[in-house]
C-alpha positions in Angstrom: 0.0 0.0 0.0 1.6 3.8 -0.8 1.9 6.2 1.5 0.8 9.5 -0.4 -1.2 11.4 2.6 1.0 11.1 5.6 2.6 15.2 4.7 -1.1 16.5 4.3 -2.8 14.4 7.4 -4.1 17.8 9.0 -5.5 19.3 5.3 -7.2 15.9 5.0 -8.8 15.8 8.1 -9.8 19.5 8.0 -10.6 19.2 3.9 -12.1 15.5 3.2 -15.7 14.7 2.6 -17.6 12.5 4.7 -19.9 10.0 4.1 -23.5 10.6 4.4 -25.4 9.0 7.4 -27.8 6.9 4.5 -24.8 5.1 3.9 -24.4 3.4 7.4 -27.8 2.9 7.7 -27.6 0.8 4.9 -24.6 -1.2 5.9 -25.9 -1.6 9.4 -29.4 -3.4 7.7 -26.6 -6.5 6.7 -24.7 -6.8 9.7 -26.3 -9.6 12.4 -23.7 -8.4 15.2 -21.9 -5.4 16.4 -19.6 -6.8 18.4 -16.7 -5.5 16.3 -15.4 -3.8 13.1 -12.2 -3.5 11.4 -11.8 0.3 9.6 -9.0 -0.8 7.1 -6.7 2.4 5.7 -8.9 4.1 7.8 -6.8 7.9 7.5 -8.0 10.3 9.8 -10.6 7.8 11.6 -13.1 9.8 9.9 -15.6 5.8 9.3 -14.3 4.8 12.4 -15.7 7.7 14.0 -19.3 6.6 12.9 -18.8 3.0 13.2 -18.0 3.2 17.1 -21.4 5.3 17.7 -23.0 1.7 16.9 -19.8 -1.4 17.5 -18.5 -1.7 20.5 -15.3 -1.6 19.4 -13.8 -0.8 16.0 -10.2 -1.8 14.9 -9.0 1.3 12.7 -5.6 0.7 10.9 -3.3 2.4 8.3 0.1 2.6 7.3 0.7 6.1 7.7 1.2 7.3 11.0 0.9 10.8 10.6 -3.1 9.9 9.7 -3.1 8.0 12.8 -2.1 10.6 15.3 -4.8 12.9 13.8 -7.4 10.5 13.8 -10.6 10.6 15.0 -10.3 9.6 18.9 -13.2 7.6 20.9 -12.8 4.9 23.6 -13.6 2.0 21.6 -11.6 3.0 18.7 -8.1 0.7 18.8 -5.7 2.3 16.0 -2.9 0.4 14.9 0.2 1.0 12.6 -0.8 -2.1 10.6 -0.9 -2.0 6.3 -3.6 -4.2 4.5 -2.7 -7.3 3.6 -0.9 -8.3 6.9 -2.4 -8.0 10.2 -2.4 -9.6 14.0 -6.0 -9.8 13.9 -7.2 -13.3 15.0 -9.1 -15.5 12.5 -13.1 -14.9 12.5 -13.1 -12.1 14.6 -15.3 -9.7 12.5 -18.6 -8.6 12.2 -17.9 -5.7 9.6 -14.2 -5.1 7.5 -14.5 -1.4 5.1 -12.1 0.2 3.4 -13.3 3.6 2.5 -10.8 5.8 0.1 -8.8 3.3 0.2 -8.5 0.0 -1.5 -7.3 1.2 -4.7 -4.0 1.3 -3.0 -4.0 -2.1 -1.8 -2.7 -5.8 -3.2 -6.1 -6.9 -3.7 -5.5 -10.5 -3.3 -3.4 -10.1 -0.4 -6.0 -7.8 1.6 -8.9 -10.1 0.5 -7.0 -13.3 2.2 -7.1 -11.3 5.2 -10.8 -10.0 4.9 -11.6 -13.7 4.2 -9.4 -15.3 7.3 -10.1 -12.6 9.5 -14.0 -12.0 9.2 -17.0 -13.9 10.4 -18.7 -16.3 8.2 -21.6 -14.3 8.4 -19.7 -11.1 8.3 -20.3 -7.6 5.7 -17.3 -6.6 3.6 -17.8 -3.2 2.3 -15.7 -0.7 0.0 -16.5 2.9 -0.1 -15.1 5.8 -1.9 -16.1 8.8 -3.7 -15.4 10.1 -7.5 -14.5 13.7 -9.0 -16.6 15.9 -7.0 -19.3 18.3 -9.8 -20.6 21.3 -9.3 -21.4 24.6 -11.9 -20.6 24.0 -16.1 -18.1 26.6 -15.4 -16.9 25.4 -11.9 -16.2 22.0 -14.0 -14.3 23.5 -16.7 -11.7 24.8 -14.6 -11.7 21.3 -12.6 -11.8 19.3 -15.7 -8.3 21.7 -16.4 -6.6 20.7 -13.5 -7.7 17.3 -13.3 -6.4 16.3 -16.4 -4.4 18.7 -18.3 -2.3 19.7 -15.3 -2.0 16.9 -13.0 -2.9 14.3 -15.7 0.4 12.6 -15.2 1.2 13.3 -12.1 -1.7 10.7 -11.1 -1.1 7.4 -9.8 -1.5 4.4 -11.7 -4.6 3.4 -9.3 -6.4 6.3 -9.9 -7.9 4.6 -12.6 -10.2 2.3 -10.4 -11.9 5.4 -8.9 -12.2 7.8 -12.1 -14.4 3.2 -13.2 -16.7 3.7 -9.8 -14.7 0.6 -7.9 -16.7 -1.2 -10.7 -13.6 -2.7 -11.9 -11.9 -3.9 -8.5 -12.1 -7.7 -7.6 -14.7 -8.4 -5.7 -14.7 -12.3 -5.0 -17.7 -12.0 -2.8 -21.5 -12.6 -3.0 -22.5 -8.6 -4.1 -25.1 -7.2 -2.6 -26.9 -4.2 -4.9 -26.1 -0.9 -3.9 -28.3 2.5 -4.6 -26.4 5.4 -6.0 -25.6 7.9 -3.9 -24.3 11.4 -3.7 -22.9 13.5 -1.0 -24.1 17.3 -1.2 -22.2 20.6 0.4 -22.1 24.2 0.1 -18.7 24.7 0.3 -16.4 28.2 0.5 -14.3 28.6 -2.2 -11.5 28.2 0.4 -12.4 24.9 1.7 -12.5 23.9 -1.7 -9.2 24.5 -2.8 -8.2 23.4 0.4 -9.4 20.0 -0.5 -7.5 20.0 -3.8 -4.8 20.9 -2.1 -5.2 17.3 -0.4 -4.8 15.2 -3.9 -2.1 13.1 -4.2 -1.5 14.2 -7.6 -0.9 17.7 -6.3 1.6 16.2 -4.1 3.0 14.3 -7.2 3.3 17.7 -9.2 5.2 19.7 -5.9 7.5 17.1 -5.5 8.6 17.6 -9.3 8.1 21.8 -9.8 8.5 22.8 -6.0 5.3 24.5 -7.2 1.8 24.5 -6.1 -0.4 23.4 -9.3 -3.5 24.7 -7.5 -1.8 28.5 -8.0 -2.4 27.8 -11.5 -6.1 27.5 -11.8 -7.0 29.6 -8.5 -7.8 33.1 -9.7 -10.2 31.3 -12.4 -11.9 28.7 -9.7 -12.7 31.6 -7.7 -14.0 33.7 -10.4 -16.4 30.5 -11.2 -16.8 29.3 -7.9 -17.8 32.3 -6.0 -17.9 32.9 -2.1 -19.8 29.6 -1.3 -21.6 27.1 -3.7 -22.5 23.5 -4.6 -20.1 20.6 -4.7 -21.7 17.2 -5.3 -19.7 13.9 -4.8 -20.4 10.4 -5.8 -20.3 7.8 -3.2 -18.4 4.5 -4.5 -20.2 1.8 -2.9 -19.8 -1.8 -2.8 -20.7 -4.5 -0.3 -20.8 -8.6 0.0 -20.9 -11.4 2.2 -18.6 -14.1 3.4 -20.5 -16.8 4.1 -22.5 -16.8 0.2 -18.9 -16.1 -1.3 -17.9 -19.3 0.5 -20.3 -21.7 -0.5 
C-alpha cells in the first residue's frame, strides 16, 4: 500500500468529505452483530468515528502514522500501525471489515485473504469511496483543467479504479446491490481549494516543480466558484458477504 497522505494528514482531516449518514444505515441493515469492526486504511478515523457510535469496538488501521495521530479519537476506537494485507487480527473475529478511500491502493488478493481469514462467516465486507466531485458547467471546466491537463500525469496508476466507480476492483464475494448515492455541500471557495490541495497528484506535481499546481487555476476557480456554492460527490459503494462467497 503507498503512503501519499502522511505530509497533508491535517489538510485531509480539515478538507475531506464524509460520508453521508444513508450510507451506514444501509450497511448496518446487513450486519447480524456489532460486536466489532475493522476500519482498514482508515486515515484520519473519519468511518471509524461513525462505526464506534454503533460497535462496541472498531479496529481502525493504516500505514501512515501521521493519519493516525490525527485521527478521529473515541474509547472504543483501537488504532494500529498495521498495512492491509498483513495483520495480527485473529481469524473470524469480525462482524464488519470497510475500506473507505482506500482499497485502490491495496494488493487486492493479499488484503482479501485477510478479509476472508479474519471475518466472520456471516460477516459484511464493504468498499466505499467517492469520485471527482461536480458542481457549476463553469466550476467543472476549470476542474476538468486541472484534473487532467495539469495533474494528468502526475496521477497514480490506481487512480484509474476510482475515475471506473470501484466497478472494476475484484470483488470475490456474493455482491449485494447498492443505490447510488451522492454526498451534497455548500462549500467556500476556500475549503474547496483546500481540498484539492489534499490530492495526491498535487503532491506528485510539488515534488517535481517545488510549485503548487492549485496556483495555476485559483484566480479562475474563484471567479467560477464564487464565495460559497455547490459541490456534489459520488459515493463509491460496494458490499458482500462471506458466508454466500464461501459456499
Amino acid at each position: 500500500m503507498k503512503d501519499n497522505f502522511s505530509a497533508n494528514s491535517e489538510k485531509y482531516q480539515r478538507y475531506r468529505p464524509a460520508y453521508p449518514d444513508k450510507v451506514y444505515k444501509l450497511i448496518f441493515q446487513y450486519i447480524k452483530q456489532f460486536d466489532l469492526a475493522w476500519d482498514c486504511g482508515t486515515g484520519n478515523g473519519q468511518v471509524a468515528g461513525e462505526l464506534a457510535k454503533t460497535f462496541c469496538k472498531v479496529e481502525a488501521t493504516d500505514i501512515s502514522e501521521n493519519q493516525l495521530k490525527n485521527a478521529v479519537q473515541r474509547e472504543n476506537i483501537n488504532y494500529s500501525l498495521m498495512p492491509a494485507e498483513k495483520t495480527s487480527f485473529h481469524s473470524n473475529v469480525f462482524d464488519l471489515i470497510i475500506s473507505a478511500q482506500a482499497i485502490h491502493w491495496f494488493n487486492f488478493s493479499r488484503f482479501y485473504a485477510e478479509v476472508n481469514r479474519c471475518l466472520k462467516p456471516d460477516g459484511l465486507i464493504v468498499i466505499l469511496g467517492y469520485g471527482l466531485f461536480r458542481s457549476t458547467p463553469e466550476v467543472n471546466n476549470v476542474i476538468n483543467r486541472l484534473y487532467k491537463n495539469i495533474l494528468g500525469i502526475y496521477w497514480d496508476a490506481e487512480r484509474k479504479y476510482l475515475d471506473e466507480n470501484y466497478k472494476t476492483i475484484p470483488f470475490p464475494f456474493e455482491e449485494i446491490d447498492t443505490p447510488d448515492l451522492v454526498q451534497e455541500y455548500i462549500w467556500k471557495a476556500d475549503h474547496l481549494l483546500g481540498y484539492l490541495r489534499t490530492w495526491s497528484a498535487v503532491k506528485h506535481y510539488q515534488d517535481k516543480h517545488q510549485k503548487d499546481p492549485v496556483t495555476l487555476v485559483e484566480s479562475e476557480l474563484r471567479k467560477a466558484f464564487g464565495t460559497r456554492n455547490k459541490v456534489v460527490f459520488p459515493i463509491l459503494f460496494r458490499m458482500g458477504n462471506k458466508w454466500k462467497a464461501d459456499q
